[in-house]
BALOBA-1460 file (C-alpha; in Angstrom, 3 decimals):
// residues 323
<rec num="1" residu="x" x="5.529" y="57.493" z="-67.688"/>
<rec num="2" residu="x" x="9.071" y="58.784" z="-67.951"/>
<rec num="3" residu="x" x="12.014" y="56.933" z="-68.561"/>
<rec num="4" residu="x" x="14.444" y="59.552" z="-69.610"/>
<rec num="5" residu="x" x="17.168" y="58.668" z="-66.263"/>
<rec num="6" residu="x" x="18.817" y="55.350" z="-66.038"/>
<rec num="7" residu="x" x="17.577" y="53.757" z="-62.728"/>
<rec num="8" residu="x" x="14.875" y="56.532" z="-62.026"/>
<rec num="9" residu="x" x="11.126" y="55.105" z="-60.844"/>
<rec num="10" residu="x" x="8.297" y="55.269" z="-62.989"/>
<rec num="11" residu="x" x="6.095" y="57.961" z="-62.530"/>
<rec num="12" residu="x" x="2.355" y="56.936" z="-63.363"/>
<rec num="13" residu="x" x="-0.887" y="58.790" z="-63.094"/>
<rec num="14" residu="x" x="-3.931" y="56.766" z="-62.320"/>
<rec num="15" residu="x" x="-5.693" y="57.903" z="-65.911"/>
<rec num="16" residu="x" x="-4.242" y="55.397" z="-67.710"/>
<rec num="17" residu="x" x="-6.010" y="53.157" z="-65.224"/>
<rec num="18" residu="x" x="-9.080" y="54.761" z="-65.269"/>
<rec num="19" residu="x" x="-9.445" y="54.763" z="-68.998"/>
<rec num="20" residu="x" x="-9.465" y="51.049" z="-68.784"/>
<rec num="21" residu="x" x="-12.690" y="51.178" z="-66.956"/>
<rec num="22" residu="x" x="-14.753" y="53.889" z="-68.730"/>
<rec num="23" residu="x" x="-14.006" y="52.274" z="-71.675"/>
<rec num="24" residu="x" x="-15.820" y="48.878" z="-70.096"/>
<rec num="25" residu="x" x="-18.768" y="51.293" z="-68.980"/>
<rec num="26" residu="x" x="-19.211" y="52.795" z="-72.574"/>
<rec num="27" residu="x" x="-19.404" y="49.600" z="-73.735"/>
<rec num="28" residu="x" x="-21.669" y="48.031" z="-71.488"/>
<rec num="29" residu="x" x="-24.108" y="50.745" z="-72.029"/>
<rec num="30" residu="x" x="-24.491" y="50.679" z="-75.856"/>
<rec num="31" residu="x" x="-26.358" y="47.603" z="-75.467"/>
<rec num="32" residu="x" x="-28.719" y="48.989" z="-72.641"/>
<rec num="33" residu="x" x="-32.215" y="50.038" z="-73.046"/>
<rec num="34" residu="x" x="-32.197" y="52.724" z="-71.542"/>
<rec num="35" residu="x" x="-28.821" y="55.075" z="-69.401"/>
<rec num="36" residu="x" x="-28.709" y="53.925" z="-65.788"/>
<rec num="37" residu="x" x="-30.035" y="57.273" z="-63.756"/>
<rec num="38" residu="x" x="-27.262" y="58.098" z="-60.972"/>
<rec num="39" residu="x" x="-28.752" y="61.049" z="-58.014"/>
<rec num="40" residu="x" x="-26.419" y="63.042" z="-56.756"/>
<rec num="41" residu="x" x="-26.888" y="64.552" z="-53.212"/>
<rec num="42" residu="x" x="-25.540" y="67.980" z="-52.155"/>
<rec num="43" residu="x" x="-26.764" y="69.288" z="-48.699"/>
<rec num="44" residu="x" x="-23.238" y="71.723" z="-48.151"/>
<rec num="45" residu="x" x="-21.521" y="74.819" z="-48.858"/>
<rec num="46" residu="x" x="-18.790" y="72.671" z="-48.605"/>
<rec num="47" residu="x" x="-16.350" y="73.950" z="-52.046"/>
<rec num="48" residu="x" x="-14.850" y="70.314" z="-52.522"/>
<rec num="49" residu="x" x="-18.155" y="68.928" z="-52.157"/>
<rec num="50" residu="x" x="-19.359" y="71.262" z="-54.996"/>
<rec num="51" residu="x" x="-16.199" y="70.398" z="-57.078"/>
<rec num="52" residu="x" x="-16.694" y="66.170" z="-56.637"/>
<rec num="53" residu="x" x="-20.194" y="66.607" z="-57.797"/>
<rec num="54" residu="x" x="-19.389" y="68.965" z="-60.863"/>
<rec num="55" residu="x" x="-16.524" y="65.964" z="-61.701"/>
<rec num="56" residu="x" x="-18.951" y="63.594" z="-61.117"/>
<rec num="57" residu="x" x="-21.863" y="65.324" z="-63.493"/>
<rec num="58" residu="x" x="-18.784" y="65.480" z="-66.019"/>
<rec num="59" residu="x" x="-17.513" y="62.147" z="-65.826"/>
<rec num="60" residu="x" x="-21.559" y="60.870" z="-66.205"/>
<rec num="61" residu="x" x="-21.762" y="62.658" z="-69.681"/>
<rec num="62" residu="x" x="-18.621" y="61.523" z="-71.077"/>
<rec num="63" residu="x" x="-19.838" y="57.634" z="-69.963"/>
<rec num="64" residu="x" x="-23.427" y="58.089" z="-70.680"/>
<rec num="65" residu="x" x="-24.848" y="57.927" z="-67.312"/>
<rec num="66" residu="x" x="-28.046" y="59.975" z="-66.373"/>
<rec num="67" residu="x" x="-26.956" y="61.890" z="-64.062"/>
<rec num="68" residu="x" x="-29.366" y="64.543" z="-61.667"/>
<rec num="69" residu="x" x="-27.393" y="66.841" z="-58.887"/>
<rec num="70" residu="x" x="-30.259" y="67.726" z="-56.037"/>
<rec num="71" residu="x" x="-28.857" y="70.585" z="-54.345"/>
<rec num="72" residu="x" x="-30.420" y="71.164" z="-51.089"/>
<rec num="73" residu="x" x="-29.847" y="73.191" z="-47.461"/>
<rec num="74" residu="x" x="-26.725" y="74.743" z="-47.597"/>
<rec num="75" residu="x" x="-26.029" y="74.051" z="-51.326"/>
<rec num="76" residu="x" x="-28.420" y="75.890" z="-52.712"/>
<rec num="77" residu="x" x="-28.803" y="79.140" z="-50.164"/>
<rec num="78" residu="x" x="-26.863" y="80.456" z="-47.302"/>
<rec num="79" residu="x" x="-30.124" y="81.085" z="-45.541"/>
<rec num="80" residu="x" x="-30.137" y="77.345" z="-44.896"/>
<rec num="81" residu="x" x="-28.671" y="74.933" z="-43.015"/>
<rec num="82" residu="x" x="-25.724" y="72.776" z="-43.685"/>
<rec num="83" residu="x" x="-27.483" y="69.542" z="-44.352"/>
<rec num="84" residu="x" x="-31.182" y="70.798" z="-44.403"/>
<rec num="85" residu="x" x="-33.202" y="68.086" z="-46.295"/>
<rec num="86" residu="x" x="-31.151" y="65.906" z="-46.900"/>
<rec num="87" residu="x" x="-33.017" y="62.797" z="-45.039"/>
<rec num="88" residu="x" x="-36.182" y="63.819" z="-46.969"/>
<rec num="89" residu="x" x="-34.090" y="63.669" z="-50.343"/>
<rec num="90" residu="x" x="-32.285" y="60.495" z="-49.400"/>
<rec num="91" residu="x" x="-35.728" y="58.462" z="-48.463"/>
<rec num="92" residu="x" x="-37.123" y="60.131" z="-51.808"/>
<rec num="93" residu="x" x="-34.471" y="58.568" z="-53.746"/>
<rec num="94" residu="x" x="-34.958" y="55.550" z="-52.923"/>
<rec num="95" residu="x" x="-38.345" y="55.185" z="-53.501"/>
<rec num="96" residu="x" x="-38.198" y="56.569" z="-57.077"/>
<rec num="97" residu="x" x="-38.267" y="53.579" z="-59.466"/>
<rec num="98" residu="x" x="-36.689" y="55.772" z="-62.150"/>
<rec num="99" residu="x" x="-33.318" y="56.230" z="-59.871"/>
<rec num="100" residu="x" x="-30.886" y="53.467" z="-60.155"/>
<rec num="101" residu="x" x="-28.025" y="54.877" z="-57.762"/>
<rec num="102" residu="x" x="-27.665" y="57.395" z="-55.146"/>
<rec num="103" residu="x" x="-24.150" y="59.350" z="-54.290"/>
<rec num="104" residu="x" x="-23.747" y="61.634" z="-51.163"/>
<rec num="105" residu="x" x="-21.712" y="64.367" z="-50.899"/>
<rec num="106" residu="x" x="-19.932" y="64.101" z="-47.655"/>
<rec num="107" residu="x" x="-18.889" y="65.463" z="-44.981"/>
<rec num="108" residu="x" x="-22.051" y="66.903" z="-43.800"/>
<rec num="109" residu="x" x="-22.936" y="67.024" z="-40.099"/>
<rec num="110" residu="x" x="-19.516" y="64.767" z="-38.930"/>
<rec num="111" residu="x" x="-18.949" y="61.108" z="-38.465"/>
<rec num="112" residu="x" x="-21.973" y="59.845" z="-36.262"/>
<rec num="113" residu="x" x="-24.607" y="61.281" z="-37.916"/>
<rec num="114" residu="x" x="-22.997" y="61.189" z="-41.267"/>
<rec num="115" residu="x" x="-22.956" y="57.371" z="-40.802"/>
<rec num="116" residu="x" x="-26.438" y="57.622" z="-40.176"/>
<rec num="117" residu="x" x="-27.188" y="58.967" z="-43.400"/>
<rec num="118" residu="x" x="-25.046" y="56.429" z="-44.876"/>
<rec num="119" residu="x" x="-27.524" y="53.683" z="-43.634"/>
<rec num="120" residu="x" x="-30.810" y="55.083" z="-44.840"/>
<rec num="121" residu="x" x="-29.501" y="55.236" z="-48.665"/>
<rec num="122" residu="x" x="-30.910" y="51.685" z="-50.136"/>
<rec num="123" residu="x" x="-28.190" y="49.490" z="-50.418"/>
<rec num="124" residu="x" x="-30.022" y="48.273" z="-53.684"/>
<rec num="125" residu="x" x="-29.252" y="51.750" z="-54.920"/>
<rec num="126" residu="x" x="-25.744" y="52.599" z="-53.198"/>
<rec num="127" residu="x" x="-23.173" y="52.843" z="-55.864"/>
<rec num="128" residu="x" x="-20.609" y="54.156" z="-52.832"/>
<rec num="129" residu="x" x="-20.433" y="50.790" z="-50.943"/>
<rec num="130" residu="x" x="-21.165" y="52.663" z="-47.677"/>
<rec num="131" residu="x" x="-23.721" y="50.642" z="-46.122"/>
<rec num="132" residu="x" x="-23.384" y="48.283" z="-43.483"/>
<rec num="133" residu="x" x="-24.188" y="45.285" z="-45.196"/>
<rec num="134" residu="x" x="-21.292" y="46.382" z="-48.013"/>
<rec num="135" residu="x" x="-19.001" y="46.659" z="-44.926"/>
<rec num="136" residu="x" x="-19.700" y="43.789" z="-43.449"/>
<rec num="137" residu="x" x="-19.143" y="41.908" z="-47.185"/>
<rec num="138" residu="x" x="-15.678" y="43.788" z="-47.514"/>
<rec num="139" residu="x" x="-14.497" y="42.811" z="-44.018"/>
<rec num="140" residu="x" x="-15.575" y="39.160" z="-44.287"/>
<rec num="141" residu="x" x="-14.500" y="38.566" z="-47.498"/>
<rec num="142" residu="x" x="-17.897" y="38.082" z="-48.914"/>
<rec num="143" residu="x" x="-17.371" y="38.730" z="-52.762"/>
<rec num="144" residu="x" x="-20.718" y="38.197" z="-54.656"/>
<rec num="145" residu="x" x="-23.885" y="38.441" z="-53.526"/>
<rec num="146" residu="x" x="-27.681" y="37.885" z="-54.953"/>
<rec num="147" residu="x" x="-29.149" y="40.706" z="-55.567"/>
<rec num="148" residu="x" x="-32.755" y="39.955" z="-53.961"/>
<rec num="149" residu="x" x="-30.220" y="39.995" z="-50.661"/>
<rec num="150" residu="x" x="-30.333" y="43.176" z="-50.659"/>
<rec num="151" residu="x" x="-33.912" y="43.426" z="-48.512"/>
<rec num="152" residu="x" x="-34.253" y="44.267" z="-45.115"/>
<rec num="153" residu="x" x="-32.946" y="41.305" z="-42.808"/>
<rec num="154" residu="x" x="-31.519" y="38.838" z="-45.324"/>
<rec num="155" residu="x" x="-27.943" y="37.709" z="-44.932"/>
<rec num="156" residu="x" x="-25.880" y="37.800" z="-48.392"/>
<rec num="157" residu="x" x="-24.607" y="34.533" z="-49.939"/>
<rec num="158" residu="x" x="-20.743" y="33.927" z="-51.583"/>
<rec num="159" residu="x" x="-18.368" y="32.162" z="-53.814"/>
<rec num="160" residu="x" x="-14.942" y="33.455" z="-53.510"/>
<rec num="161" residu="x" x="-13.278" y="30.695" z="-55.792"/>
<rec num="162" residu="x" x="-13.217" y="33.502" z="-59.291"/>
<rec num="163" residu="x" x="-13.337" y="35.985" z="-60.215"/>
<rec num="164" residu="x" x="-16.741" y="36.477" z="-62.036"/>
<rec num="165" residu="x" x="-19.899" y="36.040" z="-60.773"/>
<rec num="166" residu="x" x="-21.852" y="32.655" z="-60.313"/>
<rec num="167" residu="x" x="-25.098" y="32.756" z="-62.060"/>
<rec num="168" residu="x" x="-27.763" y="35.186" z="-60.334"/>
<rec num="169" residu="x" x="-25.111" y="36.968" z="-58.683"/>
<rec num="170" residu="x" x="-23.106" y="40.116" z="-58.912"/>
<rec num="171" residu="x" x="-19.977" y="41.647" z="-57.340"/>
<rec num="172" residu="x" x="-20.825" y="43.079" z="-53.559"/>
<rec num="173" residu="x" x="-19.687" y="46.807" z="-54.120"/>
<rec num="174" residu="x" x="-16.250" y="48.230" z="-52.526"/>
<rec num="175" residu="x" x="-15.478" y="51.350" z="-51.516"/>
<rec num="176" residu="x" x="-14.221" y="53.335" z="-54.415"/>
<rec num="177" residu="x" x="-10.977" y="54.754" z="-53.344"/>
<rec num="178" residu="x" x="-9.530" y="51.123" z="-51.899"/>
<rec num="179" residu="x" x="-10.925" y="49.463" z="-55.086"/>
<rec num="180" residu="x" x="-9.109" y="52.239" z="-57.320"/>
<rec num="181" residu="x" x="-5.744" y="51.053" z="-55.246"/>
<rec num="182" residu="x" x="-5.654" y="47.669" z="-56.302"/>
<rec num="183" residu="x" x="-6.906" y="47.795" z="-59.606"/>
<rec num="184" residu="x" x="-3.795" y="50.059" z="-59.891"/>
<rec num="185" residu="x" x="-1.296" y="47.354" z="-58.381"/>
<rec num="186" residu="x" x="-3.005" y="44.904" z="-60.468"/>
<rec num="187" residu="x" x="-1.964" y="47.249" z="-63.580"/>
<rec num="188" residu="x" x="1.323" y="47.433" z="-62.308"/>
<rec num="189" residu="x" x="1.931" y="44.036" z="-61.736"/>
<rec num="190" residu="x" x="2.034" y="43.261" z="-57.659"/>
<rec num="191" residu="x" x="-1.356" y="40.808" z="-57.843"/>
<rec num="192" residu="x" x="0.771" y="38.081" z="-59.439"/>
<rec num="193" residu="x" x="-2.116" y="36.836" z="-62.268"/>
<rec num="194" residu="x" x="-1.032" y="32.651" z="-62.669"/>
<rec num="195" residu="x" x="-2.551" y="32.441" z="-58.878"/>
<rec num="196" residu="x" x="-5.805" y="31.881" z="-57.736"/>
<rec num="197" residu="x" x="-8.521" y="34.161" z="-57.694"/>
<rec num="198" residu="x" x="-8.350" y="35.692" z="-53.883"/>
<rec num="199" residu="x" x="-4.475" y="34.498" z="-53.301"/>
<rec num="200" residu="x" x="-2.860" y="36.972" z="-56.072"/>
<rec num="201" residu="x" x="-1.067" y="39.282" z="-53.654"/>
<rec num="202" residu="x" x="0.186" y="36.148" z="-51.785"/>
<rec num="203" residu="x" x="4.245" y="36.640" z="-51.105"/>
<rec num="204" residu="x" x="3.292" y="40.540" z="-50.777"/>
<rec num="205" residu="x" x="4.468" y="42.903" z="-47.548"/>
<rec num="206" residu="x" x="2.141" y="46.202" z="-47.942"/>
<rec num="207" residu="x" x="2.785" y="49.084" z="-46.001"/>
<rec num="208" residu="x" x="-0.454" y="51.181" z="-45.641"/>
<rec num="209" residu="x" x="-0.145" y="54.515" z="-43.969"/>
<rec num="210" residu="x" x="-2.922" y="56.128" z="-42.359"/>
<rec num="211" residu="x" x="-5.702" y="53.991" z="-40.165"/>
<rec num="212" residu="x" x="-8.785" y="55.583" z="-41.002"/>
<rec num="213" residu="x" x="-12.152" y="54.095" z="-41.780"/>
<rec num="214" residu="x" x="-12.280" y="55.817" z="-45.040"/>
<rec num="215" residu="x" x="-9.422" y="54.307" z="-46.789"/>
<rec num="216" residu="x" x="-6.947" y="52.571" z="-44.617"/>
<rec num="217" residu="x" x="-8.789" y="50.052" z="-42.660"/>
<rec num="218" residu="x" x="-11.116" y="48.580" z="-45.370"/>
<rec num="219" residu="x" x="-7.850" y="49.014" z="-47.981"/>
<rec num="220" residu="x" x="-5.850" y="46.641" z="-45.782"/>
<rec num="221" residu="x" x="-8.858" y="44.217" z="-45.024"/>
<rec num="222" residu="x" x="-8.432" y="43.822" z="-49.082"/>
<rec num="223" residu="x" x="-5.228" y="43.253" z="-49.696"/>
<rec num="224" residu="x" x="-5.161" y="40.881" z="-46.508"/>
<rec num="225" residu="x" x="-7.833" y="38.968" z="-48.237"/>
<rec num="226" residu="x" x="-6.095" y="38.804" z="-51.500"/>
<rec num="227" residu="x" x="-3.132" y="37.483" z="-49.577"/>
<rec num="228" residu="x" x="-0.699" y="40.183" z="-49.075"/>
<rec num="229" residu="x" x="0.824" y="40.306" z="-45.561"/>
<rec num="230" residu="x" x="-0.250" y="43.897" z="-44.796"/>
<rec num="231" residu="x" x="1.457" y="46.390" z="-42.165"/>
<rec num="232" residu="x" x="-1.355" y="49.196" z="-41.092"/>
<rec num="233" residu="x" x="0.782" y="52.321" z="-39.419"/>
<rec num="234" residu="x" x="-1.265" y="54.738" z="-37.483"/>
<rec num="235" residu="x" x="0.200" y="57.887" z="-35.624"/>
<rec num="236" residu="x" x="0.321" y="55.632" z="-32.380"/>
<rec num="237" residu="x" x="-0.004" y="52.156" z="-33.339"/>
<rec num="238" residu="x" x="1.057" y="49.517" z="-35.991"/>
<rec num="239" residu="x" x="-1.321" y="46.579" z="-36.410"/>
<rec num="240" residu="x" x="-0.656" y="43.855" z="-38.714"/>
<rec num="241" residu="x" x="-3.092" y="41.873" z="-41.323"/>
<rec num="242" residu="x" x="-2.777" y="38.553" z="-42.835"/>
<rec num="243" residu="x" x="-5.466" y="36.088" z="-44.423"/>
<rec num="244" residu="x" x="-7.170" y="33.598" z="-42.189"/>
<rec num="245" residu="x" x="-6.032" y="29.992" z="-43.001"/>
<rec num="246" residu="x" x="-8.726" y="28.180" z="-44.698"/>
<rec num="247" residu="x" x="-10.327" y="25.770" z="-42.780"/>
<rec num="248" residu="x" x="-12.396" y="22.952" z="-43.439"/>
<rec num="249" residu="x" x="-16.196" y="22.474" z="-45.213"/>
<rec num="250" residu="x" x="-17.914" y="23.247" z="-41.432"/>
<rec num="251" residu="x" x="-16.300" y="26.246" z="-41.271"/>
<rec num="252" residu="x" x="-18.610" y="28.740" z="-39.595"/>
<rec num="253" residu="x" x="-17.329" y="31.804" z="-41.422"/>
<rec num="254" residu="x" x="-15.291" y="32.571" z="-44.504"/>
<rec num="255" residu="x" x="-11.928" y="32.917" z="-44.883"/>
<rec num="256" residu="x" x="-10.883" y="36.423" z="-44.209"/>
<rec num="257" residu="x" x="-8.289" y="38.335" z="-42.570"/>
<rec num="258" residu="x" x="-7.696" y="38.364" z="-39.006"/>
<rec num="259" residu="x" x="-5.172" y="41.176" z="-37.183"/>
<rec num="260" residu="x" x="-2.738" y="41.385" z="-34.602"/>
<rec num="261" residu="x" x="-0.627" y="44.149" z="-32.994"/>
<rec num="262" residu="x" x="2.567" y="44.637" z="-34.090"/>
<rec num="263" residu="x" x="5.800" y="46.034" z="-32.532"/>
<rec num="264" residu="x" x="7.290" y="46.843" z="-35.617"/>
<rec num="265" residu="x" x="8.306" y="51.002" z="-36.508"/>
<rec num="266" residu="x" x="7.424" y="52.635" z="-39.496"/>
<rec num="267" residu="x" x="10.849" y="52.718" z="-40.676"/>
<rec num="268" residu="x" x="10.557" y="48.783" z="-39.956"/>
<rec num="269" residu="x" x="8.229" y="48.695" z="-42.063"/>
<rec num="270" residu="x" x="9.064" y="50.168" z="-44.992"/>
<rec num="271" residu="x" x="12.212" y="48.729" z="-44.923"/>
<rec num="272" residu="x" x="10.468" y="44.945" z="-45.700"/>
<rec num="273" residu="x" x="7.650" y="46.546" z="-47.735"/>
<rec num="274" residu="x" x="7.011" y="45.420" z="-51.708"/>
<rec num="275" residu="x" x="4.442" y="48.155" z="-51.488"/>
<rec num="276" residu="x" x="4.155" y="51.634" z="-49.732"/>
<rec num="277" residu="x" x="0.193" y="53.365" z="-49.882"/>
<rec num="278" residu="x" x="0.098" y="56.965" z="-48.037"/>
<rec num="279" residu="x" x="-3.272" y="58.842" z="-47.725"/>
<rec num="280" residu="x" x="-2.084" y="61.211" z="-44.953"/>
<rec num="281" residu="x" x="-4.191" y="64.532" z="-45.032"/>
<rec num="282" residu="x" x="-1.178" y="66.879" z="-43.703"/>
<rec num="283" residu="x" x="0.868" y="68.836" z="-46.224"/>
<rec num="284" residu="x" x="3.968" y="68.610" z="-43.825"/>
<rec num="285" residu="x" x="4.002" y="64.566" z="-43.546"/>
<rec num="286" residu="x" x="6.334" y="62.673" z="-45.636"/>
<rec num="287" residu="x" x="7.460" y="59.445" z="-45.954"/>
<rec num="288" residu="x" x="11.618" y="59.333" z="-45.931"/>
<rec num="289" residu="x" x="12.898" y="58.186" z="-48.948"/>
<rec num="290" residu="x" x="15.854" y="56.522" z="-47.412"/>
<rec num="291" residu="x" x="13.837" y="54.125" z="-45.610"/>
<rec num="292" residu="x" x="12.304" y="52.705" z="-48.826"/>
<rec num="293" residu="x" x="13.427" y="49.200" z="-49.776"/>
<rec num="294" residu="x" x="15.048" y="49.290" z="-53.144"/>
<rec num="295" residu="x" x="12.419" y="48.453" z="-55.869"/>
<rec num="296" residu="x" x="9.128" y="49.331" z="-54.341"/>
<rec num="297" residu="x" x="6.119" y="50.485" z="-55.275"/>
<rec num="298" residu="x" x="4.921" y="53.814" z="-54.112"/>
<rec num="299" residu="x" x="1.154" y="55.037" z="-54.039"/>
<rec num="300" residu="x" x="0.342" y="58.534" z="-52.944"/>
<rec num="301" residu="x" x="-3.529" y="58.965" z="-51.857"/>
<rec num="302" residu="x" x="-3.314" y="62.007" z="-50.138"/>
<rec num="303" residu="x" x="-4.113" y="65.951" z="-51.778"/>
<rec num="304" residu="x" x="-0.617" y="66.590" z="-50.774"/>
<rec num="305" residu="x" x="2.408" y="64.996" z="-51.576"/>
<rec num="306" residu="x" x="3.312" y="62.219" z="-48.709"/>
<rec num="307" residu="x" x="6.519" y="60.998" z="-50.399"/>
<rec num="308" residu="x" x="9.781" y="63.281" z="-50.626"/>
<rec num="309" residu="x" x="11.133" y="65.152" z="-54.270"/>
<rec num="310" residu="x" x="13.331" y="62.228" z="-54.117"/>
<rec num="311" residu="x" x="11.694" y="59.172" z="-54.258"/>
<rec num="312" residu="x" x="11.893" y="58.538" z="-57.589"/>
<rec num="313" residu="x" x="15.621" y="58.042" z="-56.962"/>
<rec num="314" residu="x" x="14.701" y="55.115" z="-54.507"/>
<rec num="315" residu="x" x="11.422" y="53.364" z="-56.151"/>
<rec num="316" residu="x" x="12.763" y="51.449" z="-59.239"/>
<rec num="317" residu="x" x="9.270" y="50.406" z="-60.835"/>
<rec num="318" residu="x" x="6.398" y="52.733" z="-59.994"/>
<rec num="319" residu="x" x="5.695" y="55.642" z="-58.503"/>
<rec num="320" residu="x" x="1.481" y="55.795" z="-58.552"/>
<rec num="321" residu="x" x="-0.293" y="59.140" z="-58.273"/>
<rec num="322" residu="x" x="-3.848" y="58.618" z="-57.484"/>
<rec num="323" residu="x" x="-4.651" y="62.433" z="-57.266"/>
């Protein structure tokens, strides 16, 4: 963080964050028997795809994870095909008792079939929170789940009501990019800790920029469901999410978000907003620093830089980096 100019935002980088968390993991694992073995599945030439999995194989040794990169198709000759295998390798993951998690390296073959692939990996074993039932958790609000659940046809149970476990369950698993955004707002402050568990962005207008089913969407079903009033701006639409009322005992389903369209603009929106998230993949976008409300907090998501040289000037408590 800098503080060196009166009235400039805070600047701060998401290791500080992190560092919170691999501290946890080191811990945790002392006491294990044995290191948790993670698979890690590259099928491409893809270069980023090469550089995530050489983090990832980095990051695993520093925490003391077992970690095993299969390279396959494309990844390991250009004679073969992007994505050659890699069916075979998921379904022989998942029926190794010595593998404990399985990552994929996407993209691969596009969305369709991509999501396909996403399907076969075990949800007993998916550390990505990709699978369908995962989805269907995030988007319902479902927060813990039993992990015998996890079989072929069973529907998962919940508490909601705190924020550990009850006994025999564990935490249903979240996307890791829209988890890493609000364990960064809850380091900064927006989740407001005295309320309850599931209401602590209550009072909160969130602006999240860019719609997409990788970040945007299930990042806005979250904070919805912790509360926040949350303003989703696509190139062509603005849609707006706020947490179902809760009903009473009969209720047939939980109390999660609900959304409406929205006539609001963007600059509407930011004008109102406690919080601005950008994750816009285009080095030209940026988000005008004018149209800021005083005091916000700013979260870029994107490779490039979505907010404008100036923001700092603008945002009074945090500027968040995430890349």
């Amino acid at each position: 963080m800098s503080t060196d100019m009166p009235g400039k935002g805070l600047l701060l980088k998401a290791d500080p964050v992190a560092a919170i968390f691999r501290d946890e993991v080191v811990s945790s694992l002392k006491n294990s028997e044995r290191k948790p073995r993670l698979v890690g599945i590259l099928a491409t030439s893809s270069a980023p795809s090469h550089q995530y999995a050489e983090f990832t194989q980095k990051q695993c040794l520093q925490l003391g994870v077992d970690f095993v990169l299969k390279k396959i198709g494309a990844a390991i000759s250009e004679d073969l095909a992007e994505g050659e295998g890699v069916e075979e390798a998921i379904v022989d993951a998942n029926e190794d008792d010595d593998v404990d998690g399985i990552m994929v390296y996407y993209p691969i073959f596009g969305v369709p079939q991509d999501h396909y692939l996403q399907q076969i990996v075990s949800p007993q074993k998916d550390v990505e929170g990709l699978h369908v039932k995962f989805h269907y958790n995030l988007y319902h609000n479902i927060r813990f789940i039993s992990p015998r659940t996890l079989g072929p046809g069973s529907t998962p149970a919940s508490t909601a009501d705190a924020d550990t476990p009850p006994p025999g369950m564990v935490k249903s698993i979240i996307p890791c990019t829209p988890l890493a955004i609000v364990k960064c707002l809850e380091h900064v402050g927006v989740y407001n800790k005295i309320l309850p568990y599931g209401d602590r962005a209550y009072g909160k207008t969130i602006t999240v920029i860019n719609h997409s089913e990788v970040v945007g969407r299930p990042l806005a079903a979250l904070l919805a469901n912790d509360g926040a009033r949350v303003l989703s701006v696509d190139i062509d639409s603005v849609q707006e999410y706020t947490k179902r009322p809760r009903q009473a005992e009969t209720r047939k389903y939980h109390p999660h978000h609900v959304v409406h369209p929205s006539n609001l603009t963007l600059q509407e929106c930011l004008a109102i907003s406690d919080v601005v998230v950008s994750a816009v993949p285009n080095v030209n976008y940026k988000v005008k620093t004018e149209w800021l409300k005083d005091g916000c907090v700013c979260l870029n998501i994107a490779v490039e830089k979505n907010f404008e040289k100036d923001v700092r000037d603008k945002v009074l408590r945090h500027t968040l980096d995430l890349i």
